[in-house]
Backbone bond lengths (Angstrom), bond angles and torsions (degrees), N, CA, C in turn:
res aa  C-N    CA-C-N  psi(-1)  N-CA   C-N-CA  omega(-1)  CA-C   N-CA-C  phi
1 X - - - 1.457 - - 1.518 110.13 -
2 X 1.361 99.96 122.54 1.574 100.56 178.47 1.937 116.34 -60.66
3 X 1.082 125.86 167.75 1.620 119.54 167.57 1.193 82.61 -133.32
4 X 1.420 101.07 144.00 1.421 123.74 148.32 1.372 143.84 -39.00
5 X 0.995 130.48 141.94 1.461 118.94 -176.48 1.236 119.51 -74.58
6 X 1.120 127.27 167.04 1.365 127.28 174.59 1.671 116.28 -102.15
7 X 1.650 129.42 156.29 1.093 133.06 -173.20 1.594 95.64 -44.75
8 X 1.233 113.57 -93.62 1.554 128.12 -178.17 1.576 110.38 2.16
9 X 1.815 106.71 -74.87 1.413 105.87 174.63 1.374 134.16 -61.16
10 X 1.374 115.54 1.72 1.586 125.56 179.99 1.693 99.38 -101.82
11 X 1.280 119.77 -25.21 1.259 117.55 169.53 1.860 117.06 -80.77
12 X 0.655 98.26 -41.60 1.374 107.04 171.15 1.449 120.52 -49.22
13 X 1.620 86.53 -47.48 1.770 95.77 -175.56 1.911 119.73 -74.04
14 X 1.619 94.05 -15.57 1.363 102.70 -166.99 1.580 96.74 -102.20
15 X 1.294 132.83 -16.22 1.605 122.57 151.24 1.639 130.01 -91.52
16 X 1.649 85.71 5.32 1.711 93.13 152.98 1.386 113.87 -63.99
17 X 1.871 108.44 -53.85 1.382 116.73 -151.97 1.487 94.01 -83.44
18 X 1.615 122.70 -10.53 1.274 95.32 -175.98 1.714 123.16 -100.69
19 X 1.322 102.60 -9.71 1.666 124.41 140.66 0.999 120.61 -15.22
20 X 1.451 98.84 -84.27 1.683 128.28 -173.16 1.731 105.72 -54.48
21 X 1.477 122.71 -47.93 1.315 132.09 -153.63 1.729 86.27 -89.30
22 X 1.681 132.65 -19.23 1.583 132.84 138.23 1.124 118.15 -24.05
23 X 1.528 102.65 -89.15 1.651 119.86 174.25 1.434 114.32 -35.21
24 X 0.946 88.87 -39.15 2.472 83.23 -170.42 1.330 104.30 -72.74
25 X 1.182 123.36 -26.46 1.751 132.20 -173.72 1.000 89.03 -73.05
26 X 1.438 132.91 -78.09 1.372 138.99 -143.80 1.723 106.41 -63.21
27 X 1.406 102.92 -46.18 1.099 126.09 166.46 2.124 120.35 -26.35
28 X 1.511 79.99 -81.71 1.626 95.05 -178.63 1.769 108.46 -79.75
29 X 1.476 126.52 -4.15 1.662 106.94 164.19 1.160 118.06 -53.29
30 X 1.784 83.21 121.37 1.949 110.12 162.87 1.402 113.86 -18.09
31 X 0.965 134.08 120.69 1.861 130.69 172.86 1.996 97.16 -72.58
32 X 1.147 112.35 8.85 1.340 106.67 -159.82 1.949 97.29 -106.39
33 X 1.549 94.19 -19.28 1.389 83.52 164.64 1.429 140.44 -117.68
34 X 1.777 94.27 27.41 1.627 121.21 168.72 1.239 102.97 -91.11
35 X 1.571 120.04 -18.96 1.423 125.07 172.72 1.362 124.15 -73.22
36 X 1.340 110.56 -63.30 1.345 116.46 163.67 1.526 123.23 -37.47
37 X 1.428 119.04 -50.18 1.161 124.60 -177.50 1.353 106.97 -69.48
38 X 1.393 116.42 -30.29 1.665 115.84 153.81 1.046 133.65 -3.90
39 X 1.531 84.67 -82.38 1.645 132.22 -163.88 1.362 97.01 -79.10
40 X 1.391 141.98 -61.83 1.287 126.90 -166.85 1.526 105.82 -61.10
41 X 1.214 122.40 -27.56 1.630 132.23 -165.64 2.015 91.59 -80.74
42 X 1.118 111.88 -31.25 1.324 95.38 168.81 1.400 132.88 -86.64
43 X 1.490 99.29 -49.99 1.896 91.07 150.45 1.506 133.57 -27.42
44 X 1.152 86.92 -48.68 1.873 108.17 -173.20 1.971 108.71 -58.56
45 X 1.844 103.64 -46.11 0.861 102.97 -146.30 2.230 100.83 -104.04
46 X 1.379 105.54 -15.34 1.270 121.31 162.67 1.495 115.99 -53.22
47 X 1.710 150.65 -55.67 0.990 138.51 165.64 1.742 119.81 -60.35
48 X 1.274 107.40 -27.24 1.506 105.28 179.61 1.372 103.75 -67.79
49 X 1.441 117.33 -62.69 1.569 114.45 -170.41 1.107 107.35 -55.01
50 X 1.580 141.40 -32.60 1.841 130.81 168.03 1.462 93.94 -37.53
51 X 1.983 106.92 -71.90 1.449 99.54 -173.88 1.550 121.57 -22.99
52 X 1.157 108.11 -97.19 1.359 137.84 153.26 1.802 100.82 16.19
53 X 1.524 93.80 -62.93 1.892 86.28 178.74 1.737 118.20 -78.66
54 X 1.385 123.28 -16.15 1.164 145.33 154.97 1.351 107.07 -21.19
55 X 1.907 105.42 -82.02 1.017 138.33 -156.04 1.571 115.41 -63.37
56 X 1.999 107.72 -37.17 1.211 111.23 -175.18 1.226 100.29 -98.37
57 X 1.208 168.89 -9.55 1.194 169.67 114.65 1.590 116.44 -76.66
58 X 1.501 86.43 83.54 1.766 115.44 -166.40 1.642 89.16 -117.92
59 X 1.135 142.85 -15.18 1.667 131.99 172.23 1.385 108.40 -93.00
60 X 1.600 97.05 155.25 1.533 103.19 -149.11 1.679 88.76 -89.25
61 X 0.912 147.88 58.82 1.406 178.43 -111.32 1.323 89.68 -145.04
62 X 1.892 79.61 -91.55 1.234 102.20 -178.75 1.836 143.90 -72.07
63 X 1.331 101.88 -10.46 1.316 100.71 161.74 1.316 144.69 1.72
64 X 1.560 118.43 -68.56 1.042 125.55 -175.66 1.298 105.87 -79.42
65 X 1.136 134.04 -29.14 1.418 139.59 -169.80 1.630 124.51 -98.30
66 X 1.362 102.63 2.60 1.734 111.47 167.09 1.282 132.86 -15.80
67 X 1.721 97.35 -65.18 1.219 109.20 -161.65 1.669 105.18 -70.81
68 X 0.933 113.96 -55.02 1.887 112.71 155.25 1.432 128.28 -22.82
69 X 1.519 104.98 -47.84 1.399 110.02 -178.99 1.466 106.55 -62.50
70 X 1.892 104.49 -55.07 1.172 108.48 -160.14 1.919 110.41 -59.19
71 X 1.529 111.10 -17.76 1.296 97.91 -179.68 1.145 107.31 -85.13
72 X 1.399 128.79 -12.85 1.631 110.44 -164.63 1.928 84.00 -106.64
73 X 0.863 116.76 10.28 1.625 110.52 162.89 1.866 116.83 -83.23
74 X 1.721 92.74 -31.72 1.620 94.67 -175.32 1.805 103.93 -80.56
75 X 1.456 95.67 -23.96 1.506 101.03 -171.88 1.525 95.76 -66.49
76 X 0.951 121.34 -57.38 2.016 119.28 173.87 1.313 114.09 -49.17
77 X 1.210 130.38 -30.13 1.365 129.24 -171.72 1.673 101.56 -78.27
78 X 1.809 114.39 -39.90 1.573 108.05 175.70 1.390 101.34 -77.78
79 X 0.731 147.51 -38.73 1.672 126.26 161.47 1.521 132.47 -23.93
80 X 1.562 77.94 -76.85 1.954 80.15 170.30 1.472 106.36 -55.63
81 X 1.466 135.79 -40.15 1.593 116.65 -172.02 1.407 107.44 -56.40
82 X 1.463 106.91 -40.72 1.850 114.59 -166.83 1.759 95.58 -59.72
83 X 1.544 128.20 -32.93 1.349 113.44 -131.07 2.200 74.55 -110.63
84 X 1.431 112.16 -24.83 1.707 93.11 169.64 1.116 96.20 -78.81
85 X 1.348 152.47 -54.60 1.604 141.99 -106.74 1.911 71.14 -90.84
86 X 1.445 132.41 -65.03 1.387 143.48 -173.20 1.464 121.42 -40.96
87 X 1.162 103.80 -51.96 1.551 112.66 178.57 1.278 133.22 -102.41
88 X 1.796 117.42 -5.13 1.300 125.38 177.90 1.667 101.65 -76.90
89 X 1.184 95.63 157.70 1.539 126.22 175.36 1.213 122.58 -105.96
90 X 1.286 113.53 0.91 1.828 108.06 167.72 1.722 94.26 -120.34
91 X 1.522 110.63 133.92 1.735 124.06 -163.07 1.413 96.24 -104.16
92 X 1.691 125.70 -7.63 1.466 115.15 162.40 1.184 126.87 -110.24
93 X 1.587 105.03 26.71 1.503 109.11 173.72 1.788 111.68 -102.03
94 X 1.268 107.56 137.76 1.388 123.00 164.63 1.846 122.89 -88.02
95 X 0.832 99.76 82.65 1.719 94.02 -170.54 1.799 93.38 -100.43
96 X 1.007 103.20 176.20 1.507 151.30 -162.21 1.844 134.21 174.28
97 X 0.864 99.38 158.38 1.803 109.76 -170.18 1.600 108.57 -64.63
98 X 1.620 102.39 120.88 1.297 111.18 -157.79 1.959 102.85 -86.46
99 X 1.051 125.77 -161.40 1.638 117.28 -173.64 1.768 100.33 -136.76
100 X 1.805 103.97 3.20 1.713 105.31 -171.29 1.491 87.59 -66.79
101 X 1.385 143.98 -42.48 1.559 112.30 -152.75 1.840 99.93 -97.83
102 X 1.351 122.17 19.81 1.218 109.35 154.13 1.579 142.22 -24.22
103 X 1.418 101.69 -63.92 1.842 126.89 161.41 1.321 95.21 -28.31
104 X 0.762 93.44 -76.69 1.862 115.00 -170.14 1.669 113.79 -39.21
105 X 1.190 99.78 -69.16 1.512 111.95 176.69 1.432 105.00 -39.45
106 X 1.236 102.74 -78.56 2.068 126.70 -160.52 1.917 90.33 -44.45
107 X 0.998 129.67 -43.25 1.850 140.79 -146.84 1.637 81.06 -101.02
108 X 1.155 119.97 -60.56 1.895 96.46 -174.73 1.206 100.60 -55.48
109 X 1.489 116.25 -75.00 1.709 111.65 -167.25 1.695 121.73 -43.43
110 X 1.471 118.82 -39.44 1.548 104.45 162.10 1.451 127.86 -68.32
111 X 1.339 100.09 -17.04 1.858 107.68 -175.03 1.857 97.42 -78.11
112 X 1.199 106.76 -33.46 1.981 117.03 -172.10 1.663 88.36 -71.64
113 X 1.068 127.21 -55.32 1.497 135.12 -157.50 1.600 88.07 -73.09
114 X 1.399 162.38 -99.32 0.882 155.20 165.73 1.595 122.65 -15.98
115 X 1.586 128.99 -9.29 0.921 111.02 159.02 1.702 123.68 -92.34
116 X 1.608 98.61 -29.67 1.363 127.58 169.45 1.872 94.37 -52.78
117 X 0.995 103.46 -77.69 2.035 91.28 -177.54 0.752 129.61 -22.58
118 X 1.632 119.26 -60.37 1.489 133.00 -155.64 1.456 97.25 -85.55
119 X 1.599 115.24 -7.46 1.646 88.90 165.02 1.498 115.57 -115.93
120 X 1.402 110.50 15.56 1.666 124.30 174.25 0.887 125.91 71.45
121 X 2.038 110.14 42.26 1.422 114.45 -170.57 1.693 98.75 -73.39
122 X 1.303 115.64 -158.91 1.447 126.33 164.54 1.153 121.00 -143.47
123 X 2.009 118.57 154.08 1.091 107.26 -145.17 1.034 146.62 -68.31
124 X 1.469 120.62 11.77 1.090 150.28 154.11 1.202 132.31 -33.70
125 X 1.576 101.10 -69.83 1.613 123.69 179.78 1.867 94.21 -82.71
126 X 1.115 144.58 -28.46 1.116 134.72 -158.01 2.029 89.01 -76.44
127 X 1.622 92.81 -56.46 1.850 88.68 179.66 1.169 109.23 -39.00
128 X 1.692 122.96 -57.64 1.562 119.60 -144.12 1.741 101.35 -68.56
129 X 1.326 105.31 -28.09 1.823 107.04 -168.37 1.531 96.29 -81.41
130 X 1.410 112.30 -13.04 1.467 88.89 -174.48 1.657 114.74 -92.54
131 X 1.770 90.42 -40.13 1.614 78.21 167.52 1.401 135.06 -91.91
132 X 1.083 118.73 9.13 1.769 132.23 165.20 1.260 102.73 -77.41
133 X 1.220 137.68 -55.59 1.648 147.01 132.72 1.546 100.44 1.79
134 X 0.763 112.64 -98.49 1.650 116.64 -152.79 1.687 91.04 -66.25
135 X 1.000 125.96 -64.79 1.607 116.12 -179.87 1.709 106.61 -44.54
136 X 0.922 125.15 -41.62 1.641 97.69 -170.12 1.649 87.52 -94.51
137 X 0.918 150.79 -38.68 1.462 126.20 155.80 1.501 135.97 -34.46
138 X 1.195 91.91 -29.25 2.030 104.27 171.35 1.681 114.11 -64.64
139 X 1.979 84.88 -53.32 1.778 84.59 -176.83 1.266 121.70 -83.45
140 X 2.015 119.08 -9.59 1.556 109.14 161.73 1.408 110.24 -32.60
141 X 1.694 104.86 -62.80 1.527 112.70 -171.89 0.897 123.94 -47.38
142 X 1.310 118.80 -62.31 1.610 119.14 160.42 1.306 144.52 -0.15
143 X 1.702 79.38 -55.99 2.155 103.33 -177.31 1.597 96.01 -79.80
144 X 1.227 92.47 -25.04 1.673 95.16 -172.38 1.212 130.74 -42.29
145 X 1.653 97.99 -62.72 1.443 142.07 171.29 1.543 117.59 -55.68
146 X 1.141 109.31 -40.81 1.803 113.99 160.88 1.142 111.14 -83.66
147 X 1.023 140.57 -10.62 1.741 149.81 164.52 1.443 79.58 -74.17
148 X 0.912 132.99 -75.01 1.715 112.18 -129.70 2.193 96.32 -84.95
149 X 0.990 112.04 -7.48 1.636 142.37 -168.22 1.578 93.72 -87.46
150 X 1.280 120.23 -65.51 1.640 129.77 -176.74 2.044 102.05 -67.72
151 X 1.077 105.78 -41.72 1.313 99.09 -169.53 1.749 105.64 -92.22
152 X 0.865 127.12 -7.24 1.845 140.90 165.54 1.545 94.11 76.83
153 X 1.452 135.39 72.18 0.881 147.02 -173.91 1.511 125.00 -104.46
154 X 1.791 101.32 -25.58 1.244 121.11 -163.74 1.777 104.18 -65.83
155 X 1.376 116.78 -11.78 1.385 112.89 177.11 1.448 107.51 -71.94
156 X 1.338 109.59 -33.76 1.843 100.19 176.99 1.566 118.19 -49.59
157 X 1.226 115.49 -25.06 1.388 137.31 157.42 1.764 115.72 -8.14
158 X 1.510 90.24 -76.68 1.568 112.76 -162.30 1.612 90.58 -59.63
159 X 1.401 141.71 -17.82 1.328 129.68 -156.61 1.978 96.56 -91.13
160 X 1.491 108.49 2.34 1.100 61.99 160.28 1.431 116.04 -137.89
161 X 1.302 125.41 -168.62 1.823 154.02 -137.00 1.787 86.18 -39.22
162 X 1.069 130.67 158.56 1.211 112.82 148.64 1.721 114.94 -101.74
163 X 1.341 117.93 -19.72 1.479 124.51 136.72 1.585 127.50 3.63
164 X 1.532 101.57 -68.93 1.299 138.93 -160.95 1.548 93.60 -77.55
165 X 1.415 121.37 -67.97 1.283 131.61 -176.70 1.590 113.29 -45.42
166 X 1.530 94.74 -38.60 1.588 97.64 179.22 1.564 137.66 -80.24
167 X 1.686 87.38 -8.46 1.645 98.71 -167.48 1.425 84.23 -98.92
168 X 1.491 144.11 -67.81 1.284 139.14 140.33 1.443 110.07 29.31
169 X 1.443 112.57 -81.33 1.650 107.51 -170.34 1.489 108.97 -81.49
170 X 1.257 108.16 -29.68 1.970 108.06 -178.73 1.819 90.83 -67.85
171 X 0.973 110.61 -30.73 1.530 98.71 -176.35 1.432 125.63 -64.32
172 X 1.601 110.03 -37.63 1.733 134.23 177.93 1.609 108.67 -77.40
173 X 1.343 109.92 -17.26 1.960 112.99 177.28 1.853 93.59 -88.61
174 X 1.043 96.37 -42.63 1.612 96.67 168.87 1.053 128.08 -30.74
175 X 1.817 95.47 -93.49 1.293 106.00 165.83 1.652 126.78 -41.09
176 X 1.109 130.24 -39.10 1.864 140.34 169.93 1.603 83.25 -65.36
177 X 0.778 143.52 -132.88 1.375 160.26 164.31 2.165 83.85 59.05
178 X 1.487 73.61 -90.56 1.928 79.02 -176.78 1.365 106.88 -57.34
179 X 0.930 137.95 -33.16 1.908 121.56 174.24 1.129 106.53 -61.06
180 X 1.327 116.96 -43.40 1.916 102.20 167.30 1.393 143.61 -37.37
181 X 1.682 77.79 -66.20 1.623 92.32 -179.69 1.541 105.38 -76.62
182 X 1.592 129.92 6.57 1.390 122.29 152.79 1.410 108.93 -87.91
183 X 1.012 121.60 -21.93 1.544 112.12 178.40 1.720 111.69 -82.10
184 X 0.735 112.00 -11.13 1.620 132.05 177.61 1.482 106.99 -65.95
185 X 1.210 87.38 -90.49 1.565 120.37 -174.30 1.848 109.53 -51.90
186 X 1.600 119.14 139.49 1.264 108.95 -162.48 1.559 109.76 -97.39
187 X 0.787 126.29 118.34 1.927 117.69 -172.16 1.395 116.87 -77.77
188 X 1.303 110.59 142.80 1.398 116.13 173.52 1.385 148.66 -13.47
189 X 1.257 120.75 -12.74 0.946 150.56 -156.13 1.697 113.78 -121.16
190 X 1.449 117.02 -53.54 1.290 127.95 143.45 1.691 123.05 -44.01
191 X 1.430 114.89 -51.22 1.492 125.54 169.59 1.209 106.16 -42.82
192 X 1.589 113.09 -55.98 1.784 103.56 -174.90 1.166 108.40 -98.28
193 X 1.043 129.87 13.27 1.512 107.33 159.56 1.785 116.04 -85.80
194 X 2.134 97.14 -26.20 1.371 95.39 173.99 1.537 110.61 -78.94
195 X 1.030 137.99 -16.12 1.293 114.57 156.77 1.167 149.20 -77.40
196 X 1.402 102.10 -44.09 1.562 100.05 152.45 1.376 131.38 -69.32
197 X 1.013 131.95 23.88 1.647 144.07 137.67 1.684 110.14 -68.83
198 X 1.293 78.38 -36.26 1.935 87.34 -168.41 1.585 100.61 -63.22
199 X 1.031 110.81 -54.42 1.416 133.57 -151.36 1.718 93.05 -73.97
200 X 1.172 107.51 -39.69 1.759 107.28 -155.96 2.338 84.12 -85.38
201 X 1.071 112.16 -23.90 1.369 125.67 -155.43 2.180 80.64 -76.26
């Protein structure tokens, strides 16, 4: 005589199959829509990082040398994608390069550029300190961030203000907010040069 099964083993058996019916999904996704999500994540994420280099090399320092910056800014931005997309641990997250350490960025590089002046380096050495500067300052953080990730630290987190947290991000829409509409808007300096072209034309 057969006996019946018991609750337990019918549950068991039905998060076997729903495991398994996991695995086959995960399994058989299209590679065509890890691509896409790629691709839209690069579209998406190519005009910001111009921003992005805009924003942190906003003193007329740097001026002449933009277009340089701005490539070795996009070149940092595919890094960090290569170094989350590689080493993160959650497989349904979409990340990309965030804009919180902006503050940070724009205020070292004018604080480096102003120290470089006042002692009459040239522009040479002012570039190399600034961007060796901010790159090995990026990846302190970096190590940081997997330090505090490896050691499960991130709960110390929640202790603090939520106040703090909030003025924090209203502060970084801020700050973006006005780097925009300075990157927008044409400054004084541009005005007369476009007119007196006009004028001399």
């Amino acid at each position: 005589q057969q006996q019946p099964s018991s609750p337990t083993t019918n549950e068991n058996e039905k998060n076997s199959i729903d495991k398994d019916d996991v695995d086959k999904n995960n399994d058989t996704n299209p590679f065509y829509i890890s691509f896409v999500y790629g691709f839209i994540n690069a579209c998406i994420i190519l005009p910001v990082l111009m921003s992005f280099a805009n924003i942190i090399y906003r003193d007329e320092a740097f001026r002449p040398y933009l277009p340089v910056l701005i490539k070795l800014t996009i070149v940092s931005g595919v890094v960090h994608q290569l170094c989350f997309s590689t080493f993160s641990s959650l497989p349904f997250a979409i990340g990309q390069v965030q804009d919180a350490g902006l503050i940070f960025l724009s205020s070292m590089a004018t604080s480096l550029v102003q120290y470089c002046q006042s002692r009459g380096h040239s522009d040479e050495v002012l570039l190399a300190t600034v961007t060796i500067g901010l790159s090995l300052s990026t990846a302190l953080l970096g190590l940081g961030l997997i330090g505090i990730g490896k050691l499960q630290l991130a709960q110390y987190v929640q202790m603090l203000p939520t106040p703090v947290i909030g003025g924090y991000l209203a502060f970084i829409g801020y700050f973006c907010g006005g780097s925009g509409i300075g990157i927008m808007t044409p400054k004084s300096d541009d005005t007369n040069d476009g007119s007196s072209s006009t004028s001399t034309s």
